[in-house]
C-alpha positions as CSV (number, residue, x, y, z in Angstrom):
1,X,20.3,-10.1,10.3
2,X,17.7,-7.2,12.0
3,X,16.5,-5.1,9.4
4,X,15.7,-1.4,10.3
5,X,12.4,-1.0,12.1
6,X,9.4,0.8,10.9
7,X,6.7,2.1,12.8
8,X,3.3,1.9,12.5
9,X,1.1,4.7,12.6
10,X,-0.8,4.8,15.4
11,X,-4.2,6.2,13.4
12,X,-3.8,2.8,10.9
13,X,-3.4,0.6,13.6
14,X,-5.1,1.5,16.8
15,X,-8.6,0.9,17.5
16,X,-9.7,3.8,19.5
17,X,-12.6,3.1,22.0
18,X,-15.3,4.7,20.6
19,X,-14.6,2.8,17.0
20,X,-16.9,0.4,15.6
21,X,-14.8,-0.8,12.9
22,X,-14.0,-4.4,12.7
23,X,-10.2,-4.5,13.6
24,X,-7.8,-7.0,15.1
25,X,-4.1,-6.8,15.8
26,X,-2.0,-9.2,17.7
27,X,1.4,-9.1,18.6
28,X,4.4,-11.7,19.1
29,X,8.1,-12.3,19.0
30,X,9.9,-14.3,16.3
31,X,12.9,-13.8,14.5
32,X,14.4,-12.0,17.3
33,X,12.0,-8.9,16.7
34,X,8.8,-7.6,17.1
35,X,6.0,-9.1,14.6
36,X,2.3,-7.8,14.3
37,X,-0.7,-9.0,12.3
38,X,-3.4,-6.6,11.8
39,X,-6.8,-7.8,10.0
40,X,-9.6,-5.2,9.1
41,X,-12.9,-6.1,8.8
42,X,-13.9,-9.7,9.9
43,X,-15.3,-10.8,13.1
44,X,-12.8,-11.6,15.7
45,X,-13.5,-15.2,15.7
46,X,-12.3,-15.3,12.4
47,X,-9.2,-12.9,12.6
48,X,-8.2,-14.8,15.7
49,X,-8.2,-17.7,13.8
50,X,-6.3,-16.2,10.8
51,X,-3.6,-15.0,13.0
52,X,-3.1,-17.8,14.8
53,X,-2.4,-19.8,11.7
54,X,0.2,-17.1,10.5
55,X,2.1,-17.1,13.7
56,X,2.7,-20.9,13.9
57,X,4.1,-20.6,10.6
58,X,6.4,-17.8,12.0
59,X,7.5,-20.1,15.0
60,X,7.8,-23.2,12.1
61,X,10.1,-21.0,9.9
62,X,11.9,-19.6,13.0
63,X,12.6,-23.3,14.2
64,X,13.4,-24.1,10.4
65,X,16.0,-21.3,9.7
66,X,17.6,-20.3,12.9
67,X,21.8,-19.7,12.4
68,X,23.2,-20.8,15.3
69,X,20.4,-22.8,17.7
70,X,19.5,-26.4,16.8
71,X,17.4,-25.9,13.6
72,X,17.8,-27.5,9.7
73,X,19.4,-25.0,8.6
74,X,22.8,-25.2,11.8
75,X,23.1,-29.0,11.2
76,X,23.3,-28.2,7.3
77,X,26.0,-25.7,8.4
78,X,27.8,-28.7,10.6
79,X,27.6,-31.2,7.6
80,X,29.6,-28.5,5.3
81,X,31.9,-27.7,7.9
82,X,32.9,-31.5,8.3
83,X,33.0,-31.8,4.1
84,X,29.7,-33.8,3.9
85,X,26.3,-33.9,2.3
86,X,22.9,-33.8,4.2
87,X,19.5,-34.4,2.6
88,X,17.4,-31.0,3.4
89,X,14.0,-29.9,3.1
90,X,12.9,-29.0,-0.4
91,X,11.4,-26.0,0.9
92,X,15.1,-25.4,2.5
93,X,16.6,-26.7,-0.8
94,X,14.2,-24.4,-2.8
95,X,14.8,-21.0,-0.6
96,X,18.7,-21.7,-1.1
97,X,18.3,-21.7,-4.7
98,X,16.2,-18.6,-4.8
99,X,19.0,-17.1,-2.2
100,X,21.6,-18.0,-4.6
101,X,19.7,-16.5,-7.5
102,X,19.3,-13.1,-5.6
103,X,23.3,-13.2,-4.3
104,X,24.1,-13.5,-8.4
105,X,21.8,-10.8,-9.4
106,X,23.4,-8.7,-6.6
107,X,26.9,-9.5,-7.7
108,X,27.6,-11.6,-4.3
109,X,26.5,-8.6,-2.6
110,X,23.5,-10.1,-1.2
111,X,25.7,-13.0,0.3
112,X,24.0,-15.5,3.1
113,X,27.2,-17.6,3.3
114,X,29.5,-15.2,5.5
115,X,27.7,-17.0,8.8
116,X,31.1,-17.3,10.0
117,X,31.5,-13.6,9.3
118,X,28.8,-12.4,11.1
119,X,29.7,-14.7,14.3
120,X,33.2,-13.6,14.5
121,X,32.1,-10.1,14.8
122,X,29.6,-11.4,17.5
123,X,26.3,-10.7,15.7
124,X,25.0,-14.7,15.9
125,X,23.7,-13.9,19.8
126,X,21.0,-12.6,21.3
127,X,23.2,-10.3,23.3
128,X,26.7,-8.9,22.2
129,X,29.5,-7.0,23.3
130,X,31.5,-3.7,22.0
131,X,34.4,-6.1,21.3
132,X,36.6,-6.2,17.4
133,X,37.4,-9.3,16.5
134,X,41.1,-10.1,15.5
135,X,41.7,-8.4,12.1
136,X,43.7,-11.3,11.0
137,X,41.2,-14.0,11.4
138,X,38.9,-11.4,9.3
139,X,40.7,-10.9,6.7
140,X,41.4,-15.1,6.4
141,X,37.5,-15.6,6.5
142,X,37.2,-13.1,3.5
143,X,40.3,-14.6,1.5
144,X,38.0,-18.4,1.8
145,X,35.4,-16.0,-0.3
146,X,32.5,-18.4,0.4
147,X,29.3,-17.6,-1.7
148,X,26.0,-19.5,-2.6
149,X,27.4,-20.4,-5.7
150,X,29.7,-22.6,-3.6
151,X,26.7,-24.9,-2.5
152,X,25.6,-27.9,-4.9
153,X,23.0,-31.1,-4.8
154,X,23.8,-34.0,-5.6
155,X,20.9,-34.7,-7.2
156,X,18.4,-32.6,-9.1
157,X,15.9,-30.6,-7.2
158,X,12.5,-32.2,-6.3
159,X,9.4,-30.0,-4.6
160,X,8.9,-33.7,-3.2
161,X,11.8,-35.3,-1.8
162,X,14.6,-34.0,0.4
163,X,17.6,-32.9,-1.7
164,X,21.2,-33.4,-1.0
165,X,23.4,-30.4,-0.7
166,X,26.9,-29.7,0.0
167,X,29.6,-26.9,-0.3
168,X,32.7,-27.5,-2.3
169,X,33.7,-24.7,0.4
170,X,33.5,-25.6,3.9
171,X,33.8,-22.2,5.2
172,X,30.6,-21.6,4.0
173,X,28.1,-21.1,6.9
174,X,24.6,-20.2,5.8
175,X,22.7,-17.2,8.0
176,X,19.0,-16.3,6.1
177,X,18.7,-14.1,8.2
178,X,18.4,-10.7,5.8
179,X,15.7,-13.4,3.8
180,X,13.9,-15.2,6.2
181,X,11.8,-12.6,7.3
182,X,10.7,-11.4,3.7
183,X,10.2,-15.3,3.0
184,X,8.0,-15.2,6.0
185,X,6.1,-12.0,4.7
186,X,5.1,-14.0,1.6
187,X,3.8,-17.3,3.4
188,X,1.8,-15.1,5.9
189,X,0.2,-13.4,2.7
190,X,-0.8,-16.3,1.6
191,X,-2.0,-18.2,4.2
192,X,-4.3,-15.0,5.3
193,X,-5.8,-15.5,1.6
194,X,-6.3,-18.9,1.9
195,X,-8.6,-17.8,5.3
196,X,-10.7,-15.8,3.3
197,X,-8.7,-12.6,4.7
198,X,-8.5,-9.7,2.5
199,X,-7.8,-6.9,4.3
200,X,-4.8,-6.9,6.5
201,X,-0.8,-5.3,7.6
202,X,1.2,-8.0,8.4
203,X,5.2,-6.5,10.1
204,X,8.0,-8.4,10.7
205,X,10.6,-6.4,12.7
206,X,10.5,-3.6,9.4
207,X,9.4,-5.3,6.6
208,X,5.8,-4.8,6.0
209,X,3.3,-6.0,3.5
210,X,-0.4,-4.7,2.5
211,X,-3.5,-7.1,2.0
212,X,-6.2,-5.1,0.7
213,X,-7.3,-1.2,2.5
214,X,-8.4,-0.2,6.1
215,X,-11.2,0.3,5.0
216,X,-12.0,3.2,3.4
217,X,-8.3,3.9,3.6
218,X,-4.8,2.6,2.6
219,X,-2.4,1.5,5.1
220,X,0.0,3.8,6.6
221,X,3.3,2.9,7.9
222,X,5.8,5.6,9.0
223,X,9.7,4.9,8.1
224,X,11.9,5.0,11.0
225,X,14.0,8.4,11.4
226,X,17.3,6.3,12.4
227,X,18.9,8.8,14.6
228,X,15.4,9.9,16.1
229,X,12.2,9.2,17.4
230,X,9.2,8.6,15.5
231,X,8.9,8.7,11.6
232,X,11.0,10.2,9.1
233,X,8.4,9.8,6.5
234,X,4.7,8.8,5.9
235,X,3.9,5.7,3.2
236,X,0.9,5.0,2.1
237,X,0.8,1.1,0.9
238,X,-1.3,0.1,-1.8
239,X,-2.8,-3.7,-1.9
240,X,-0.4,-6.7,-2.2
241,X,2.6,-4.1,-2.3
242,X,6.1,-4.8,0.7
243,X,8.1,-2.4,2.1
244,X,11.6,-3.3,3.7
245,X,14.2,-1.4,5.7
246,X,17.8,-2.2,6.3
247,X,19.2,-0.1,8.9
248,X,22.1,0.3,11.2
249,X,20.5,1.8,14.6
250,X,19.3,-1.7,16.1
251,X,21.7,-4.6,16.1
252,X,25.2,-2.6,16.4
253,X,27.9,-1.9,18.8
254,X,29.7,1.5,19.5
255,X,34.1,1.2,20.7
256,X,35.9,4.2,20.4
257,X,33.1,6.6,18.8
258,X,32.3,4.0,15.7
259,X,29.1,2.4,15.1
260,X,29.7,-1.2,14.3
261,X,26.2,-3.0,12.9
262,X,25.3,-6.1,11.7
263,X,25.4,-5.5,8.2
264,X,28.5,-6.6,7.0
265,X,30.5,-5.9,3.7
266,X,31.2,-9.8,2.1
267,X,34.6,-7.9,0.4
268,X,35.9,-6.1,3.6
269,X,34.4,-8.6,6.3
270,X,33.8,-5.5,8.1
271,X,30.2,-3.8,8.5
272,X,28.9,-1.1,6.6
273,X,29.8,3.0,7.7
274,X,28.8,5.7,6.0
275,X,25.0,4.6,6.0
276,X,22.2,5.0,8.5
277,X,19.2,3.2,6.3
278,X,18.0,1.8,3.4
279,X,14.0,1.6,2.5
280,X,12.8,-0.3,-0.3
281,X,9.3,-0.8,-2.1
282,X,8.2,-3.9,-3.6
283,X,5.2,-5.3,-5.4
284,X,4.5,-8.3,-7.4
285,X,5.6,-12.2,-7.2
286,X,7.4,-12.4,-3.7
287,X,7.3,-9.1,-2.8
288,X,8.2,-9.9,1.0
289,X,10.8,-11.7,0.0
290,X,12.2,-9.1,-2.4
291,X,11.8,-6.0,0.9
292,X,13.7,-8.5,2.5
293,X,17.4,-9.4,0.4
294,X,17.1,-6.9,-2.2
295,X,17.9,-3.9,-0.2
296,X,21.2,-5.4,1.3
297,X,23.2,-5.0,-2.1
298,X,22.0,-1.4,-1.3
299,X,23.2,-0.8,1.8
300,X,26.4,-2.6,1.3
301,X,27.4,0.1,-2.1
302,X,26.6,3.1,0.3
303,X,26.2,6.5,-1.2
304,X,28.7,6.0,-3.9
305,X,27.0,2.9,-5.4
306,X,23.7,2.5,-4.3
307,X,22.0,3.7,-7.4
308,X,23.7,1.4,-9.3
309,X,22.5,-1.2,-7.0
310,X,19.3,-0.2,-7.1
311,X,19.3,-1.0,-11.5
312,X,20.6,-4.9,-10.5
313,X,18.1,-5.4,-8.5
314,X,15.7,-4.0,-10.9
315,X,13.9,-2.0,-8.0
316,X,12.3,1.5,-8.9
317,X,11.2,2.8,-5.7
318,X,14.6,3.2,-2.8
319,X,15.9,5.1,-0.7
320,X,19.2,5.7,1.2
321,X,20.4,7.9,4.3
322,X,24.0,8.2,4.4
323,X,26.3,9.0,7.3
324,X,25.6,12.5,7.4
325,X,21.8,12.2,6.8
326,X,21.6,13.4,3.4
327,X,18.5,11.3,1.7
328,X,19.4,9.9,-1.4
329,X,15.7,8.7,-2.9
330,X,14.9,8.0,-6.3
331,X,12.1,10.3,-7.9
332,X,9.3,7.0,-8.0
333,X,10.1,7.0,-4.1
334,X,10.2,10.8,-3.6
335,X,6.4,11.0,-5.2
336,X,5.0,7.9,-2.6
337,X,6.2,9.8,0.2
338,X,5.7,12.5,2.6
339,X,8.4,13.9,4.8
340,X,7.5,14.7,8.3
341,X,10.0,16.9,8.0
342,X,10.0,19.4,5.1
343,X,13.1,20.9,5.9
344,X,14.6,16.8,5.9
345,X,17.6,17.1,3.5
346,X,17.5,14.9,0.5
347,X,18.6,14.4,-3.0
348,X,16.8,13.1,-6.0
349,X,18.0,11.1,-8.6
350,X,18.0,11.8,-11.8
C-alpha cells in the first residue's frame, strides 16, 4: 500500500551553496516510492557510509516483503493457497506476529491478509487501469473473511530458527505493504545509531522519522495538501519521534467521476470515500512502525469513526481530511502544527 506523501521543507533539507553546515542527503527508490536519508553534521565520508548501509537494508526488506514478485513473503502466500506449511524467516515470522497484534488492536481494521483484495481491484502492479472489478467476485473474497488471526506455526516461535506457518484459511494472501515501510523506518533508525549517527531525517514515501536536530533546529517536514500543491501544514519533529500519512491522491484510479484508491475497507472489499488523508504522530518503541499500520484503522472509519479509532490505537496526536476538506485533528495535533493556511477549515476534538 502507498501511504500519502509528505514533503520536505526545502529550508530543512537543502544545502544552499553558500552553507557550511555539515549536511548530506541521498535519494533512492524502494518500495515503489521515493526514499531520502538526510544526516546533519558528520563528514561525508562517514554519512556516505551510513547511508549506504540503510539503503541496502531497504533493497533487503524490499526483496524480503514484496506482494506479488518472487520474494519470501509471495512463496509464503503460494504455500497457503495450496493448503501447506513453509518454514519462514523469524524476522518474517516475528513482523507477522507483530502485524497480527496490530490487526487485533485495530479490530481487523488494520488487515494485511486481503492480498487478494487488493489484486482484484488491480492495486498489486506497478501500473493500473480505471477498471471495477466484478462485484460478485468481491463480495465472495469478503464472505472468506481472511484475517491474521487465520495464520498459525506449527511450532513455537524462535528469534533463531525458521518457523512454520500456515493459514487454516487459504484465501488469505499477505500484502505488508501499509507495515513494511514503518518496519523499515525503525531498522534504518537503528542502524544510523549503530554508525555513530545522531542527527538525521530518514522518508520513506510519507512516513518520516527524526534522529536528533539540524542543528540548531528541529526538523521540519510539511504535510501534503492532498488536493493541492505544496503543504497543508508545517511540523516541527522532535528527536526519535515518526510521522505517517495515509492518503488517497497517489495510488488511485478515477471511472465515472469516483476516486478509487488503494486503501481498501476489509468489510466492504471496496476502497475508502469520503477521506482525502490521514496524518499520524508517533514516538516511542517502534515509532516507524506504528506511523506506518496504525493510521489505516483511521482511514478505514472515515469521519464518523475515526476518533474512536484513534482511542484503539492508543494514538494522541491525528488527524483526518474528509471528502469535503474539513480537518478533523485532535487538540495534541492542532498545538504541533501550523497551518499554511489560516483560513484551512478544521475541527477540533474535544
Amino acid at each position: 500500500m502507498m501511504l500519502g506523501r509528505l514533503l520536505l521543507l526545502a529550508l530543512a533539507l537543502l544545502l544552499t551553496a553558500c552553507s557550511k553546515e555539515p549536511f548530506y542527503q541521498e535519494q533512492a527508490y524502494v518500495f515503489g516510492t521515493q526514499v531520502d536519508v538526510s544526516i546533519y553534521g558528520e563528514d561525508e565520508a562517514r554519512a556516505r557510509q551510513a547511508t549506504i548501509a540503510v539503503m541496502h537494508e531497504f533493497q533487503r526488506l524490499h526483496d524480503m516483503l514484496h506482494a506479488w514478485k518472487p520474494s519470501e513473503l509471495s512463496s509464503l502466500n503460494a504455500a497457503i493457497a495450496q493448503g501447506k506449511h513453509m518454514q519462514v524467516s523469524p524476522e518474517l515470522a516475528e513482523m507477522l506476529k507483530d502485524a497480527a497484534l496490530v490487526s487485533a488492536q485495530s479490530d481487523g481494521l488494520f488487515n494485511p491478509a486481503i492480498g487478494k483484495l487488493i489484486q482484484t481491484w488491480g492495486f498489486q502492479a506497478e501500473d493500473f487501469q480505471a477498471v471495477l472489478p466484478d462485484a460478485k467476485k468481491v463480495a465472495a473474497l469478503v464472505k472468506t473473511n481472511p484475517q491474521m488471526s487465520d495464520l498459525r506455526s506449527l511450532e513455537p516461535y524462535s528469534s533463531k530458527l525458521p518457523v512454520p506457518v500456515y493459514s487454516r484459511n487459504r484465501s488469505v494472501k499477505l500484502d505488508l505493504g501499509g507495515y513494511a515501510k514503518g518496519y523499515a523506518l525503525d531498522r534504518a533508525a537503528s542502524i544510523l545509531k549503530e554508525q555513530g549517527i545522531h542527527n538525521a531525517l530518514i522518508n520513506i514515501g510519507g512516513n518520516v522519522m527524526a534522529l536528533g536536530t539540524r542543528g540548531s533546529r528541529p526538523w521540519t517536514v510539511g504535510i501534503q495538501h492532498p488536493r493541492k500543491p505544496g503543504p497543508l501544514a508545517i511540523l516541527e519533529l522532535r528527536d526519535g519521534e515518526a510521522v505517517g500519512t495515509s492518503g488517497d491522491y497517489q495510488r488511485y484510479f478515477e471511472l465515472d467521476g469516483k476516486r478509487y484508491c488503494h486503501l481498501i475497507d476489509p468489510r466492504s472489499g471496496y476502497p475508502v470515500q469520503d477521506v482525502q488523508a490521514v496524518t499520524i504522530l508517533t514516538r516511542g518503541e517502534h515509532a516507524g512502525l506504528r506511523s506506518d499500520s496504525n493510521s489505516k484503522p483511521l482511514f478505514i472509519s472515515r469521519a464518523q469513526g475515526w476518533l474512536d479509532a484513534v482511542r484503539k490505537m492508543q494514538l494522541e496526536e491525528a488527524l483526518l481530511i474528509d471528502g469535503q476538506g474539513m480537518v478533523h485533528l485532535t487538540a495534541a495535533m492542532q498545538k504541533r502544527l501550523k497551518f499554511t493556511d489560516e483560513s484551512t477549515r478544521r475541527e477540533v476534538a474535544p
